[in-house]
N, C-alpha and C positions, 0 to 999 in steps of 0.2 A: 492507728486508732481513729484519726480523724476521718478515713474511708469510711471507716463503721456506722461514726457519726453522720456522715454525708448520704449515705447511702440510705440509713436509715430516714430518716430526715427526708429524702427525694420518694422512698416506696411509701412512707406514710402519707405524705401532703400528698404525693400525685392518686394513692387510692380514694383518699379522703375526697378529694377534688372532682374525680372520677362519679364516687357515690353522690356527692355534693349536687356535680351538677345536671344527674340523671334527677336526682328527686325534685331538682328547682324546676327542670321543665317538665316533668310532670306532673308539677303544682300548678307550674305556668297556664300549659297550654290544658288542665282540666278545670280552671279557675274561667278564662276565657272561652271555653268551649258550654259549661253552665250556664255565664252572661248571656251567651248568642242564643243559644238554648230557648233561657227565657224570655230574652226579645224576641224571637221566632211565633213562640207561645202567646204572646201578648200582640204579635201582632197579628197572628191569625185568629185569635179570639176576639178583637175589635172589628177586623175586616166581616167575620162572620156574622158579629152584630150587628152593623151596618148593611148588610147585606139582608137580614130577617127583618130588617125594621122597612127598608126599603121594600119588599117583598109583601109586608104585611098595610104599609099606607105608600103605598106610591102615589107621588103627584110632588109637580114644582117648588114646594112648602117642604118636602120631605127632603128631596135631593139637597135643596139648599142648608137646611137643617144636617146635612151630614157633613157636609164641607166645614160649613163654618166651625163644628167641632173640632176640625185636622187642621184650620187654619193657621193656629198660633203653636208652635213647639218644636221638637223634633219629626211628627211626623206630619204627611201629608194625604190625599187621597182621590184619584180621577175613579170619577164614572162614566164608563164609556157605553155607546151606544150598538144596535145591531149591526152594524158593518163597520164597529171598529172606531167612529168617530168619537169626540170627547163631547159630553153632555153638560158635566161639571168636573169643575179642577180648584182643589185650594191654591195651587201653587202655580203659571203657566210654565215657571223654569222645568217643573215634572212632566209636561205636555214634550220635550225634547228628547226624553227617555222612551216613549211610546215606541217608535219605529224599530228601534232593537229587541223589541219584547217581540221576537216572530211565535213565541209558543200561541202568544193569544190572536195571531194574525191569521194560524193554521187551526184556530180552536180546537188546542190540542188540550186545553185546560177544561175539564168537565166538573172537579172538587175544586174546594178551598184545599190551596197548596202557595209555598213559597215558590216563586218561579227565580229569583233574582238570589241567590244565598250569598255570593261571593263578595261578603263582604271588605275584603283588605283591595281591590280591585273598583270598588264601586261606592262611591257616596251615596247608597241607599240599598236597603236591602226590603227587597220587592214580594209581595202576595198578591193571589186573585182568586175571587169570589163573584162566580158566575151567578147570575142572576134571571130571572124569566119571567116575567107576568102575563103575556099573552104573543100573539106572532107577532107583533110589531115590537114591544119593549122587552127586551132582553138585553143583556152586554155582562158587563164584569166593573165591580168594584176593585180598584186596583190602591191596596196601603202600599205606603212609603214609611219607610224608617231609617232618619239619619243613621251611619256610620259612625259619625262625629263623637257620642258617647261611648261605643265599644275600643273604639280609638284611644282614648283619652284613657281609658282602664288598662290599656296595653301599654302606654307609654309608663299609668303610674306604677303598675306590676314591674314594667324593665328597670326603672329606677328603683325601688324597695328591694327589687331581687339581686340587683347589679351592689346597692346597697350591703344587702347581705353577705354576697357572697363575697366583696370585698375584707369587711368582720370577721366572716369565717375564714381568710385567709391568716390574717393578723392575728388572730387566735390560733391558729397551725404552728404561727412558728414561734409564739409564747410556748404553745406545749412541747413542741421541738425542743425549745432551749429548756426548759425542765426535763422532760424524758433524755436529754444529752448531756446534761449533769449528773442524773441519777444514775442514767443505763453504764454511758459511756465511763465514768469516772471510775467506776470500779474493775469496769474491763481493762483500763489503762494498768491503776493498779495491776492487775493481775497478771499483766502484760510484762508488768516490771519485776514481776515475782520470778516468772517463768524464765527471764534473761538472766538474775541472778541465778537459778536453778543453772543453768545452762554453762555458766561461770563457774559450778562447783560450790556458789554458796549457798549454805541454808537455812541461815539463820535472816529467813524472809518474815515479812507480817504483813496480816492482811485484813480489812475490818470487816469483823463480826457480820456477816448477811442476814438477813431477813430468811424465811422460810420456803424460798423460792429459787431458781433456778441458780441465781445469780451465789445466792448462799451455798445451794449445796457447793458449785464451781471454788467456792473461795475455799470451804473446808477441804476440797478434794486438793488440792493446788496443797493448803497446808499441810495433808496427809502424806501427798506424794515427799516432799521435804522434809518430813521427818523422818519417812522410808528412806529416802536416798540417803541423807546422816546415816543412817545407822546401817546401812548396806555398803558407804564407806569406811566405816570405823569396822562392820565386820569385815571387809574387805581387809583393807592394812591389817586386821586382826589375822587372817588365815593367812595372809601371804609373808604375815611375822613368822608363825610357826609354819608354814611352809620350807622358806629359809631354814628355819632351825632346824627344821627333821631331816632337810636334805643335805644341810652343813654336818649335821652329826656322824651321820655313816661315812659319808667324802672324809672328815678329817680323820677317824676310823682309819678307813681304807688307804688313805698317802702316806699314815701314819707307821701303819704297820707294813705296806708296801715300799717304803723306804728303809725298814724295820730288814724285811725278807730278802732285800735287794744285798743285804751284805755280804761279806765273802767269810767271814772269821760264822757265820753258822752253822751247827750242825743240820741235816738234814730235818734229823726230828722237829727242830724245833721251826723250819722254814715253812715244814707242810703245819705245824701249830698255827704260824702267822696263814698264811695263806687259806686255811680254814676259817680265820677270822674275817679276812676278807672278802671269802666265799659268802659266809654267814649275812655280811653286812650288804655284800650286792644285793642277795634275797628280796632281805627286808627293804635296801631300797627302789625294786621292781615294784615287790606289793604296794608299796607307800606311792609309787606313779600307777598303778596301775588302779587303786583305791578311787586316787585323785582323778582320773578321768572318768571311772565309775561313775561318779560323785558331777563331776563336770556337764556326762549326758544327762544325769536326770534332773541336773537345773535348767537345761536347754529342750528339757523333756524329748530328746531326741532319742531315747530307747523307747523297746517295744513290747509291751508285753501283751502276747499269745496264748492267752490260754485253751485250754482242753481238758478234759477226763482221760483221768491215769489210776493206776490202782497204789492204793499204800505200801500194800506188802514188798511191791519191788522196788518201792521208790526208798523207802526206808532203809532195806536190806543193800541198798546198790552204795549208799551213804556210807553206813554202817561199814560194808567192804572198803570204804574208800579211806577211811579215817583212822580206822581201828588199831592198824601197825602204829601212828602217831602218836595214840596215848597207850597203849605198848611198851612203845620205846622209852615213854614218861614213867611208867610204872601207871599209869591213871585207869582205871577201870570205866569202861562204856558197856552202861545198857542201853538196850535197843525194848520199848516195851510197844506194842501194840497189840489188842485184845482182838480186831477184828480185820479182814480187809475192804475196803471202800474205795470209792473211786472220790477221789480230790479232782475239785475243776480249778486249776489255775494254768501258771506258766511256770513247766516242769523245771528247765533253765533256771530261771529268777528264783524258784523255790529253792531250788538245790542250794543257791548261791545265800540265800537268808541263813538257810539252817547251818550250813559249812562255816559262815561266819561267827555264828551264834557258838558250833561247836567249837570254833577254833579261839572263841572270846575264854569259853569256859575249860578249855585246856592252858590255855596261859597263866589263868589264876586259881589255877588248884592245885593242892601240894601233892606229893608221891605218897600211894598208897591211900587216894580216896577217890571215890565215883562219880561221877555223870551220867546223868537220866537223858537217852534221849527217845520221849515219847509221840506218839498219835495217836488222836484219839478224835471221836465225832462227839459232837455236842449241839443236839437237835441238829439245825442243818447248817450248822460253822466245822469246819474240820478245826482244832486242834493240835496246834503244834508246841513240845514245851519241852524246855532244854534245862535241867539243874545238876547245879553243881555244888559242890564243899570245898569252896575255894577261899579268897580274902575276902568277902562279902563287899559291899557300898556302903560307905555314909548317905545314912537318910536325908542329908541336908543335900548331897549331890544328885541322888535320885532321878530328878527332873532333868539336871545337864548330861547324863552321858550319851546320849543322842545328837549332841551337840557336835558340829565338826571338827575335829582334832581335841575333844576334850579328853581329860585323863585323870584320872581318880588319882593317884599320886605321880605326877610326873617326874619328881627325883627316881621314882622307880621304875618310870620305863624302860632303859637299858637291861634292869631283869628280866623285864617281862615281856620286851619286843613290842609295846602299841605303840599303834601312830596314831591312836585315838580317831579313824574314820572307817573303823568296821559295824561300828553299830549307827552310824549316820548312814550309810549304806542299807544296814536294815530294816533300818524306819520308812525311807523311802522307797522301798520296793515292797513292802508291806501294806503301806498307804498306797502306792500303786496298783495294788491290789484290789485295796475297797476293806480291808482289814486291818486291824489294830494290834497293836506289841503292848505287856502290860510286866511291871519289873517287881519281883519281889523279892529285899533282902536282907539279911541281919549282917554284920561287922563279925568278921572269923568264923562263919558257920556257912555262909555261901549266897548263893543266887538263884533265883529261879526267872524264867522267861517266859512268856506265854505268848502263842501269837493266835490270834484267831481270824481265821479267814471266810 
């Protein structure tokens, strides 16, 4: 967890830093480009005064009169003559900058313009203002403007800004160490949830989140653990009566195979045992064979295909398939359907619902009463509904028989043959469908089923 914190911690400062110190130089260097700017400004609007004023009273009085104003400050100012020579200068140290200024040697200067701009290179930054009164007096007013003050603004900019950004550092990693308490300490927690979990325990806690990310994770983290609880307790619960279902018919079957194994039997009564044991293998094929049923469709690893079939023969193919079985019961099987329609599902998986359903309602009905098994359309849901007059459900179980291995009386399963996962089977291949099973029943009058697909 402390990676997370570090990590975090390194993307945040170094973007911050990033952003930080794009916007300082472009504070910077727009803060110092304005300054220059104006100095520029200011000094080609004094050169050009100097230059109209000289233009408008020229004479020894005037020139003089211009210098001495540039004499004292930062700036300075030569007035040069027609081939270039100095006439007047405030400064002679300015007179040593002359010979490098080839623009004005080639009179390539005809407007007032800066000729010299490079400031960070040059203690003065240079204008010229060409001048003319007649063929003899002509030349160029040449301002001078120390560097010295733009200088001085750069230096106090790099310290205020070096300043700053030192601040906004020390403030990064204040916020670090708050956002690494708040963020990180609940991840840890959660961290620590997730190893317990992983240990099998879960009787984890986790504090209460705020309405954000970090919240939903805690509740989810909770949820998952109270899932796993109780996916363990069902667990150990199914694989209790697992055990028992399949211990029952085994001691059944050693029982009476030890039974049949003796010598002092008559015949009759050998094939008696051995019927019993036939009986009990049956049941426990179906009861493995249920249980892998049950197995793929938690692993959702079945399929179901559907297509358009017709009723009539899908019905009628059942109905042939069943009918000796409650025959042999004494149990009476209707078969009703009023019209024939094409059902869209998966013929397989359907057969397999309704065989179950029928085989639920031949177990608990007594000889000498009936079962409905219907189709019918209802708008655009087919209808499928299976009733019987058999022991009926308590209302209070209602909701569990769907339940895997549940069993409405289990001291009487041995009469009745359940293993309690044919209607758990139902449900899920019904819901697989995109349809719903609906139970209605009284106590000693029977049951009815409804499926609607």
């Amino acid at each position: 967890m402390n990676k997370i914190s570090k990590k975090l911690a390194a993307y945040f400062i170094i973007s911050f830093l990033v952003l930080e110190t794009m916007l300082m130089m472009y504070l910077h260097q727009n803060i110092v480009h304005t300054r220059i700017d104006e100095e520029y400004f200011r000094l080609l609007a004094t050169g050009s005064n100097h230059r109209n004023v000289l233009i408008d009273h020229y004479s020894d009085e005037t020139l003089t009169h211009i210098v001495l104003m540039e004499a004292e400050g930062d700036r300075g100012v030569i007035i040069t003559g027609k081939e270039g020579d100095v006439i007047r200068s405030s400064d002679e140290k300015l007179e040593d900058i002359l010979p490098s200024l080839s623009t004005l040697q080639n009179s390539l200067v005809q407007n007032d313009r800066i000729v010299k701009p490079e400031w960070e290179d040059s203690p003065y930054i240079i204008s010229a203002h060409p001048y003319k009164i007649d063929k003899n007096n002509s030349g160029y007013v040449l301002m001078f403007q120390s560097t010295e003050p733009i200088e001085r603004l750069v230096r106090k900019l790099n310290f205020h800004f070096g300043l700053a950004g030192g601040a906004i550092i020390v403030i990064l990693f204040v916020i670090y160490s708050i956002l690494s308490k708040f963020l990180t300490r609940p991840l840890i927690k959660m961290k620590e949830a997730t190893e317990k979990l992983s240990e099998g325990k879960f009787d984890v806690s986790l504090p209460v989140g705020g309405n954000d990310e970090l919240g939903e994770l805690s509740i989810a983290i909770r949820k998952l653990a109270n899932d796993l609880e109780r996916m363990k307790k069902e667990r150990n619960e199914f694989l209790a009566s697992i055990s028992h279902e399949l211990s029952t018919p085994l001691t059944y079957m050693i029982g009476y195979l030890k039974v049949a194994m003796r010598h002092d039997l008559s015949e009759e009564e050998r094939n008696h045992y051995l019927m019993i044991i036939a009986e009990e293998s049956d049941r426990m094929k179906d009861l493995v064979k249920n249980l892998m049923d049950l197995a793929q469709m938690d692993e959702m690893t079945f399929v179901v295909s559907k297509m358009n079939f017709s009723t009539r023969k899908f019905a009628e193919d059942i109905y042939r398939l069943v009918e000796p079985s409650f025959a042999l019961k004494n149990v009476n099987l209707d078969l009703i359907y009023k019209e024939d329609f094409q059902i869209h599902a998966d013929p397989l998986r359907l057969e397999q619902i309704v065989l179950n359903l029928l085989d639920n309602a031949l177990k608990y009905s007594n000889v000498n009463t009936t079962v409905e098994f219907e189709i019918s359309k209802e708008q655009n849901r087919t209808v499928i509904t299976v009733t019987d007059e058999g022991i009926g459900i308590p209302e209070e179980q209602i909701d569990m028989i769907f339940e895997k291995l549940f069993r409405i009386e289990k001291s009487r399963s041995r009469s009745f043959g359940g293993s309690g996962l044919g209607l758990a089977i139902v449900k899920e291949l019904v819901e697989a469908h995109g349809g719903t099973i609906e139970v209605k029943s009284e106590m000693r009058k029977g049951s009815k089923f409804i499926v609607k697909l």
